[in-house]
C-alpha positions as CSV (number, residue, x, y, z in Angstrom):
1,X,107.7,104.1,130.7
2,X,111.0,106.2,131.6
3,X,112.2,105.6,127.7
4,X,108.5,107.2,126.3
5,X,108.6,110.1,128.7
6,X,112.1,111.0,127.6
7,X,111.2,110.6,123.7
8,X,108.1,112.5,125.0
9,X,110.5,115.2,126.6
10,X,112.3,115.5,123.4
11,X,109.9,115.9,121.0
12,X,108.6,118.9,123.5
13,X,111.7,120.6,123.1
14,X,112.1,120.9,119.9
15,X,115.6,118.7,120.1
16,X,116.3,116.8,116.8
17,X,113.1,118.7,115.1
18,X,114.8,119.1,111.2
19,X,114.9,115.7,109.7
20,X,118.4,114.8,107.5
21,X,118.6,116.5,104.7
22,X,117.9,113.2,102.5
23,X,114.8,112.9,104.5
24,X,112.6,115.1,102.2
25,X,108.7,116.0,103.2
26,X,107.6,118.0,100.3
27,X,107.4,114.8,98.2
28,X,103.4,116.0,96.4
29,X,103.0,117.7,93.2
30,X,99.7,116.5,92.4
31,X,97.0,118.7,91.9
32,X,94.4,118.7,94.9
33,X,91.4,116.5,95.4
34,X,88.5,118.4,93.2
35,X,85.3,115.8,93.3
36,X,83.7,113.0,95.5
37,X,84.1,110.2,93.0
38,X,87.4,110.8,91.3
39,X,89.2,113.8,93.0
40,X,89.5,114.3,89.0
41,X,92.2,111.8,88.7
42,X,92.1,109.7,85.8
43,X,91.2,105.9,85.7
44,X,93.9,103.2,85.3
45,X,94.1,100.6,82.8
46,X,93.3,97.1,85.3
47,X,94.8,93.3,83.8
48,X,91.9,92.2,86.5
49,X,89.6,93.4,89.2
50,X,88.1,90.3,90.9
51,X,86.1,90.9,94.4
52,X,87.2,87.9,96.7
53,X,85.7,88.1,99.5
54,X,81.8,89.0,99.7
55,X,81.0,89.5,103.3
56,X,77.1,89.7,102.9
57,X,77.1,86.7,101.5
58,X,78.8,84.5,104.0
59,X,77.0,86.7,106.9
60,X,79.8,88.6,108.1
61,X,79.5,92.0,108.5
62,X,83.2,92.8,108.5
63,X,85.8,92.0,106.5
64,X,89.4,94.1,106.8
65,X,92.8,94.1,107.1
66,X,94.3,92.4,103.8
67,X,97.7,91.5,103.0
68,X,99.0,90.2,100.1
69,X,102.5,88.7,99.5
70,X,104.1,86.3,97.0
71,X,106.3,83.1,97.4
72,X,106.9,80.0,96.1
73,X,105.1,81.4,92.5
74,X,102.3,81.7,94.9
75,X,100.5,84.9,95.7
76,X,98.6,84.7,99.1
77,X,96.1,86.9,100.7
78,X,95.1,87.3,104.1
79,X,92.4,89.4,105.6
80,X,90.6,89.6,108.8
81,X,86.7,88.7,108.9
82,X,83.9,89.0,112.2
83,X,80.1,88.1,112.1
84,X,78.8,91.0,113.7
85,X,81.0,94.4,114.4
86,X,84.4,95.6,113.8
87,X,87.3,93.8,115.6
88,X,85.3,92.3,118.0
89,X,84.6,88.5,119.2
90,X,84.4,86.7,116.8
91,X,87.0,87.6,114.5
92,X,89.1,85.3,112.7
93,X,91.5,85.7,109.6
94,X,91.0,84.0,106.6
95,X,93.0,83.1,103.3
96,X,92.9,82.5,99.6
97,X,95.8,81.7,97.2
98,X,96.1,82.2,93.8
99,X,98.7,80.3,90.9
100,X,98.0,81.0,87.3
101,X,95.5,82.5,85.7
102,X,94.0,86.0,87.3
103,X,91.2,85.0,88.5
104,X,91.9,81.6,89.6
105,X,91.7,82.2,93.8
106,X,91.6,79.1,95.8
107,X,88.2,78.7,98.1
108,X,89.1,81.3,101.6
109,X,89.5,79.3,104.3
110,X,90.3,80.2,107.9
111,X,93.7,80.4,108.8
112,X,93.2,81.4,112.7
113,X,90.5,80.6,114.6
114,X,88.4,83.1,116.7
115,X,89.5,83.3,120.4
116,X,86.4,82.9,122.2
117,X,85.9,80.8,125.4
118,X,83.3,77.7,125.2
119,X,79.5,78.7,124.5
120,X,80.5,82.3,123.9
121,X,79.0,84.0,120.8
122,X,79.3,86.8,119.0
123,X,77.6,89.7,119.7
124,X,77.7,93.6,119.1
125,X,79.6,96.1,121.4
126,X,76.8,97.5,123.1
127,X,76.6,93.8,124.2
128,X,79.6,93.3,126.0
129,X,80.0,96.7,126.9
130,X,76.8,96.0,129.1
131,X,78.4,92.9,130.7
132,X,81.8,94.8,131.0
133,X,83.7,91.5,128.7
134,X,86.8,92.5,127.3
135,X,86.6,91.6,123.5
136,X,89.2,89.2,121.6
137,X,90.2,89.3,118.2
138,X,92.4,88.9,115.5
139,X,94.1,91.4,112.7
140,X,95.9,89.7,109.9
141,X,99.1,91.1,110.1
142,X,101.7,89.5,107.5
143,X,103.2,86.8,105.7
144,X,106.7,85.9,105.9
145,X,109.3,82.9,104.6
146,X,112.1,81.9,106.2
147,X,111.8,79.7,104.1
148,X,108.9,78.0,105.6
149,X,105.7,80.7,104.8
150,X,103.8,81.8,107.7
151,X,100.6,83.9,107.9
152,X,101.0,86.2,111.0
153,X,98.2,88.0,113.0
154,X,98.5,90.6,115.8
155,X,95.4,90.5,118.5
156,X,93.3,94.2,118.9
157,X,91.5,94.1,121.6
158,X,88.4,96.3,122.6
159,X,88.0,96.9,126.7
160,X,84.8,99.1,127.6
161,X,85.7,100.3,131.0
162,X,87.4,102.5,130.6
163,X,87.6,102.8,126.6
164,X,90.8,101.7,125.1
165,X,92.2,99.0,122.8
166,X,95.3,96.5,123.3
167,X,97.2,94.4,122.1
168,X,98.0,91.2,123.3
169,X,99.8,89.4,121.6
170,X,101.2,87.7,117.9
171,X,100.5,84.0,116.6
172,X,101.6,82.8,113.3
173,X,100.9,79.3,111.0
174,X,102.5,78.1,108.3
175,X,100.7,77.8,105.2
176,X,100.5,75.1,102.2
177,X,101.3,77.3,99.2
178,X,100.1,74.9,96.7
179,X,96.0,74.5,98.5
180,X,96.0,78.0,100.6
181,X,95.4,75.8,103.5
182,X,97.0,75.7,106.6
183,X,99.9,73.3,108.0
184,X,99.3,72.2,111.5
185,X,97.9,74.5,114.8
186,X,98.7,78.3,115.0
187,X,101.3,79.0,117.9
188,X,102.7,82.0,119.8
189,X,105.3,84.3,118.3
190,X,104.9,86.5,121.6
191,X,102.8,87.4,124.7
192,X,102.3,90.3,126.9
193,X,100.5,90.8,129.8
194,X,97.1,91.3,127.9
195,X,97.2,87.5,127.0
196,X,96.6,86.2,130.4
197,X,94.4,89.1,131.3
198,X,91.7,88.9,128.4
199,X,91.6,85.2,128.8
200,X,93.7,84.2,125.7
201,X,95.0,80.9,127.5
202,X,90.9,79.7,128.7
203,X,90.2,79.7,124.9
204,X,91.8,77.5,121.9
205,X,94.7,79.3,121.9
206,X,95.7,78.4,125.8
207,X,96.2,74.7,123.8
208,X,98.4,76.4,121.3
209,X,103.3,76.3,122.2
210,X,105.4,78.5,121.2
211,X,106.5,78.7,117.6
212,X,109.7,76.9,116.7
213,X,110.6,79.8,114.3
214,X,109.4,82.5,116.0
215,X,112.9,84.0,116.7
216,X,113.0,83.6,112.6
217,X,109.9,85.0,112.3
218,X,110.7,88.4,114.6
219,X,113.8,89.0,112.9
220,X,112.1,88.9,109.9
221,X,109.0,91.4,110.9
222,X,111.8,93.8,112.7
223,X,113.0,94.4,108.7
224,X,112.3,98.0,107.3
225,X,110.9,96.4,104.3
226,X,109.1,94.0,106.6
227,X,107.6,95.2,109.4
228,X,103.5,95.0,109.6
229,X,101.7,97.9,110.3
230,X,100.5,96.9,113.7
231,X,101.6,95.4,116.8
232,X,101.7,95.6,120.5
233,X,103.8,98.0,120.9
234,X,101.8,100.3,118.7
235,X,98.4,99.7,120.4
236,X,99.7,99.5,123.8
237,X,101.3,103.0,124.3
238,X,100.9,106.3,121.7
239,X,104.0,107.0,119.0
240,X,104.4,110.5,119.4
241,X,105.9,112.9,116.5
242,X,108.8,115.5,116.3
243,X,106.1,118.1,117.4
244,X,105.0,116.7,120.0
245,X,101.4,117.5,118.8
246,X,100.7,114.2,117.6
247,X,100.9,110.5,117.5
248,X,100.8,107.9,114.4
249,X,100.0,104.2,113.9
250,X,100.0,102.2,111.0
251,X,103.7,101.9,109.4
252,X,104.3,101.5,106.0
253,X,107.1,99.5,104.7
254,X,110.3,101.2,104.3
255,X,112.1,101.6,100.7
256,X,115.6,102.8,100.6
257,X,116.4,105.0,98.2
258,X,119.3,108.1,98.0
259,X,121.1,105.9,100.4
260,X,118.5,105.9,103.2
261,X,115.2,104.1,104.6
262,X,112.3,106.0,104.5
263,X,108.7,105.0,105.2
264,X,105.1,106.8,106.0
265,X,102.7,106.5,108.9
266,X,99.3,107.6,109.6
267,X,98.3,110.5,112.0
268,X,96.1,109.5,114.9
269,X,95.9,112.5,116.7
270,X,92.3,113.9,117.3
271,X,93.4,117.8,116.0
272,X,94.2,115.4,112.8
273,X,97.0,117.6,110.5
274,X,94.8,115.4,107.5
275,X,98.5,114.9,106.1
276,X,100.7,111.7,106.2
277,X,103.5,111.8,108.0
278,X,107.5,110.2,107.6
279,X,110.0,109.0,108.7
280,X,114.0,108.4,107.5
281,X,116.7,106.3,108.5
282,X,120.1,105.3,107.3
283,X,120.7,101.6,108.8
284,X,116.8,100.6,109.9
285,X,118.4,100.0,113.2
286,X,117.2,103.0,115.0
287,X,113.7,103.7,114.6
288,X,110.7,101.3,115.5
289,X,110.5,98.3,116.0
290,X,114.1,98.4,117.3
291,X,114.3,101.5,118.5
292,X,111.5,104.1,119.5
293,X,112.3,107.3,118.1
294,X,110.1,110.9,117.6
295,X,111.9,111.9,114.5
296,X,108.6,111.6,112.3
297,X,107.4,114.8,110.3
298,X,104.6,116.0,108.9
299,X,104.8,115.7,105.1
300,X,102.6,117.8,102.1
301,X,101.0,114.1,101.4
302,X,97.1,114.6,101.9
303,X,95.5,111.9,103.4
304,X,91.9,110.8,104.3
305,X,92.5,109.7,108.4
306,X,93.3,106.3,107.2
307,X,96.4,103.4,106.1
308,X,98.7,103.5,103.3
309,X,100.9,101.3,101.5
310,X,104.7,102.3,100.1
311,X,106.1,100.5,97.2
312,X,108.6,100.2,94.7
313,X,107.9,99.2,91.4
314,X,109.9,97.4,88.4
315,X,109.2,98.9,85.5
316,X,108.6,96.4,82.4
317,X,112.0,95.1,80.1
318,X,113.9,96.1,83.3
319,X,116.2,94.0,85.6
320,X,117.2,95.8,88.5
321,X,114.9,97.9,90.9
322,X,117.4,100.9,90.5
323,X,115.9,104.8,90.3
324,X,116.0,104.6,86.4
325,X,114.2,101.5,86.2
326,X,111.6,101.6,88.8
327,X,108.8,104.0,90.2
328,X,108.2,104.2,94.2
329,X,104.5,104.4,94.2
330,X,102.1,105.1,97.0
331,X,98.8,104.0,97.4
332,X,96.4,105.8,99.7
333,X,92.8,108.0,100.2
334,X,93.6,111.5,99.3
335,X,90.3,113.7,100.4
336,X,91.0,115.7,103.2
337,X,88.9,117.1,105.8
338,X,85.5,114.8,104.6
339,X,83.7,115.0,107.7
340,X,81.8,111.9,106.7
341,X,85.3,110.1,106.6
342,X,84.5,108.1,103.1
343,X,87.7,106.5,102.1
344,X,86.9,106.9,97.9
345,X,88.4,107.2,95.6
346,X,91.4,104.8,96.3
347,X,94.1,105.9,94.3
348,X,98.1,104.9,93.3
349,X,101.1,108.0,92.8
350,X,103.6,107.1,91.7
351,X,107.3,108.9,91.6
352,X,108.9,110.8,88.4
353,X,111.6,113.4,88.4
354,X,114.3,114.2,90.2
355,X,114.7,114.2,93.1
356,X,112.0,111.7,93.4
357,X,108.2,113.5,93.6
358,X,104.9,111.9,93.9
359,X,103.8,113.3,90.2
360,X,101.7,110.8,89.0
361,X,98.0,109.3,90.5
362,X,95.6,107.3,88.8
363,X,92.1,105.7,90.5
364,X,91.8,102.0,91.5
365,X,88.7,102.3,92.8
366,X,85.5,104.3,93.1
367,X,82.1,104.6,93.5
368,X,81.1,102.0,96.4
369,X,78.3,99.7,96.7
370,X,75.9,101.7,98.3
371,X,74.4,98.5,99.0
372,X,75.9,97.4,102.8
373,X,75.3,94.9,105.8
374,X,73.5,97.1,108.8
375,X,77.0,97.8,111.2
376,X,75.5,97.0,114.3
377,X,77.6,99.4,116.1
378,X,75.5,102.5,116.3
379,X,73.4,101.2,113.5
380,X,75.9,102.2,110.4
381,X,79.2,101.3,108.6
382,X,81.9,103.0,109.5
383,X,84.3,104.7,106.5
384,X,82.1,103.6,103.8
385,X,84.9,103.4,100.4
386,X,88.1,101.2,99.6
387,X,90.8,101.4,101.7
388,X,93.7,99.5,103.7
389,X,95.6,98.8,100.5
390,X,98.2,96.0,100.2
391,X,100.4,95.3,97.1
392,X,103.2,93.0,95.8
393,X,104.3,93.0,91.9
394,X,103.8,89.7,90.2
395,X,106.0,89.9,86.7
396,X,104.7,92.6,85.3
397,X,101.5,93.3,87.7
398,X,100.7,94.9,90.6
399,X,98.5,93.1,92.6
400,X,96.8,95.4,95.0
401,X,94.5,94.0,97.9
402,X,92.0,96.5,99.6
403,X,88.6,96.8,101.4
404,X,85.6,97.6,100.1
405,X,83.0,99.3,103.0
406,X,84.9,96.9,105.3
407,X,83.2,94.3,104.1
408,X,84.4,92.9,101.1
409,X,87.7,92.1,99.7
410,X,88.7,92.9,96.2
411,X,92.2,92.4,94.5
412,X,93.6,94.8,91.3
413,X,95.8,94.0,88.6
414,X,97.7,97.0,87.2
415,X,100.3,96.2,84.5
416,X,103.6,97.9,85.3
417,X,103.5,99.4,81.8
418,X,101.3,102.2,83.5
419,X,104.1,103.5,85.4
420,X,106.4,104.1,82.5
């Protein structure tokens, strides 16, 4: 508490408020978003576009959160899934694998359980608002080898009286990269106080030890290019910015380049600046998850209230991922100030010039299907579009995971060609 209300203190005065000169924030030069559909950006050439995940279809109303990742000439994808509402009981994470050919995805199967005590069911929020139940549920969160592959998921947990979210807690399995399926019971890579509280240890999960890797596992996720964009520590207490004005959630991976890390995060405050913000460092050491630090500024990147994902690219006929032979690309929703919130079109900019400029932008997906599961939650879905992106280059593809109305999952193939 002491540590926040310092950072809090500093941020308010104005200590520390120009980042490092390395630590650019005019980084667009992209002409502004001019149409619903396409923003008039142009359409990418696609290798594949294969929806995964149909929600309607298997009676879920919610399906979010993907993450995509490749190991063992594997590429695995994880996404979180609930029967009726968003993050609420009932929600599980699921997983698909895919070797070979594009569209060859292995059948989804669930990779942790939903937390939900004996003869509970799931039901919508007005529900257990009205019997003042905290909710339980699960976000996937990443997948990590070291060497052994685990799927990770952080818990987001919905409390009605009064209003808030937590987290309470992180659980990871291994996974069987050759079937998709899961090796042996989920266990704990860390608990809070939240776990006992909301009941964690009266469901399945009370059953579930410690992981033997989870000291393996942490150091991994504590990596700038690693670290997911969600945890405890970011639903449990606010992240404020160099302004003070505002706090962000939602991390991006770092990418070092020009000798430093730098990464993006997304701007929760309720005066929204509709802009994404960043962040720099020069060892990874000082910022979060190690370190909490305020040194986060506003950057000229519009955004649509919601995630991003920061990449780097190998361009095709290349064999290093230096400036000259890769692009750092960014995949995002660029429409500002919609006050309907729709998170289309889904688009990728990539870098060119020197120093290194978002110049580029292409579409990878428009024009949702207007044709979505009643959200039981004041009778609508939420952020109708594609969002939440997730990407990891295969040879010479991008694969990029994403939502679709938050309820069905879809992966992309771009070949890296377009980013010549």
């Amino acid at each position: 508490m002491l540590t926040e209300l310092v950072l809090r203190l500093l941020a308010l005065t104005g200590l520390g408020q120009s980042p490092k000169a390395s630590c650019r924030t005019d980084l667009w030069s992209i002409p502004p978003c001019t149409s619903e559909l396409t923003c008039g950006y142009p359409f990418l050439s696609f290798a594949f576009r294969l929806k995964i995940w149909n929600g309607y279809s298997h009676d879920r109303t919610y399906s979010h959160h993907p993450i995509i990742d490749h190991y063992d000439n594997t590429t695995i994808l994880l996404w979180s899934s609930a029967p009726v509402d968003e993050d609420s009981m009932g929600q599980s994470v699921m997983s698909s694998v895919h070797h070979g050919e594009y569209l060859n995805w292995t059948q989804p199967v669930e990779m942790f359980p939903p937390a939900m005590l004996d003869g509970e069911q799931a039901h919508n929020f007005s529900y257990w608002c009205s019997t003042g139940l905290p909710q339980r549920a699960w976000q996937s969160s990443a997948i990590v080898s070291i060497p052994e592959v685990y799927a990770i998921a952080d818990s987001y947990n919905f409390i009605c009286d009064p209003w808030r979210s937590v987290g309470a807690g992180r659980v990871a399995r291994r996974i069987d990269t050759a079937t998709g399926r899961p090796i042996g019971d989920p266990c704990w890579v860390h608990k809070n106080e939240y776990t006992k509280e909301l009941g964690f240890e009266n469901t399945v999960y009370g059953t579930f030890g410690w992981c033997e890797d989870r000291e393996k596992i942490e150091a991994v996720l504590k990596r700038p290019e690693t670290v997911p964009a969600w945890s405890d520590d970011l639903y449990n207490r606010e992240h404020p910015t160099a302004d003070g004005n505002h706090h962000v959630r939602e991390v991006t991976h770092a990418i070092r380049h020009d000798s430093i890390y730098q990464r993006f995060w997304r701007d929760e405050a309720v005066l929204n600046s509709w802009h994404v913000w960043t962040e720099c460092s020069e060892t990874g050491e000082d910022w979060y998850p190690v370190h909490r630090s305020t040194s986060i500024y506003e950057t000229n990147i519009p955004d649509a209230k919601t995630k991003q994902f920061f990449g780097r690219v190998k361009l095709p006929g290349t064999s290093t991922s230096a400036s000259a032979s890769s692009r750092l690309y960014l995949i995002s929703n660029t429409r500002q100030h919609d006050p309907n919130l729709h998170r289309y079109p889904l688009t990728i900019a990539w870098s060119g010039g020197d120093p290194w400029t978002f110049r580029n932008i292409g579409i990878v997906h428009t024009r949702p299907n207007p044709d979505i599961a009643k959200e039981t939650r004041d009778g609508y879905k939420q952020n109708p579009g594609f969002s939440y992106p997730s990407a990891v280059q295969v040879g010479d593809v991008l694969f990029i995971a994403y939502s679709e109305n938050k309820e069905n999952i879809w992966v992309a193939g771009i070949p890296t060609e377009v980013f010549v």
